[in-house]
N, C-alpha and C positions, 0 to 999 in steps of 0.2 A: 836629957841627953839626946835624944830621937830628934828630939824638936830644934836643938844647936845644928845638930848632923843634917836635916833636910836645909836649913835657915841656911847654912851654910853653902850646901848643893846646889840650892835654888840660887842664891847670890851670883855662883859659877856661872851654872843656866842665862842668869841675865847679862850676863858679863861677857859670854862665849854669844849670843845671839846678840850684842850692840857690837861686837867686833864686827861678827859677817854681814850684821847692815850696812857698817861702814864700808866695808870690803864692795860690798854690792853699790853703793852710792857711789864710789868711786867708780867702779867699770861702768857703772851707766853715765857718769859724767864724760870719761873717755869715750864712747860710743858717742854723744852728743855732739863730740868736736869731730870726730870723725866724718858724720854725716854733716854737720852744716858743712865742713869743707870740701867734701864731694858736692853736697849742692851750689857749692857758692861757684863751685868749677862746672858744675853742669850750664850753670845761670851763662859764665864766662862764655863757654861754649857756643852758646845760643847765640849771645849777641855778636860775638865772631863770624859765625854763621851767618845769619844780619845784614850783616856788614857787607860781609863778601859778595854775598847774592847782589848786595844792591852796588857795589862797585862793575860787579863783574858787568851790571846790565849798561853802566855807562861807559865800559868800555865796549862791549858788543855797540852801543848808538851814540857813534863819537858828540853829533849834534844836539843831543841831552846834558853836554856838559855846560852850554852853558844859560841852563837852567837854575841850574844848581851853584855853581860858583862864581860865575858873572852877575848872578842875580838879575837876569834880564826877565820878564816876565812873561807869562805863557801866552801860549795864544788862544784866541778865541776858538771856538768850534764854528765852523758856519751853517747855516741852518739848512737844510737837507728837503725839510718838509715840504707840504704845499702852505706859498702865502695867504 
């Protein structure tokens, strides 16, 4: 009788502790999507940033643009030293 009644308890016990794993697996899967999508917007962020900095410097030096989209090629440095 004793041994039906714990057999029985104990079933509960594993049955009440696979529910709140469950319970628990899911919030930590929701937590998972949360953070990659803040990272994936922080990621966004940066390269926006990026971006901007290096636009903004070819607007400050108009004669850099046509470096870049002309595709005209750099120039040499001339050499300074003693020959």
């Amino acid at each position: 009788m004793w041994e039906t009644i714990l057999g029985f308890v104990s079933l509960m016990l594993v049955a009440v502790s696979l529910c709140f794993s469950a319970v628990q697996t899911r919030e930590v899967a929701k937590q998972s999507r949360i953070n990659n999508g803040i990272g994936s917007a922080t990621a966004l962020m940066e390269v926006n940033n990026l971006s901007r900095a290096w636009h903004d410097r070819l607007l400050e030096n108009p004669p850099l643009r046509a470096y870049f989209f002309d595709r005209n090629p750099p120039r040499r440095p001339t050499p300074t030293g003693p020959s």
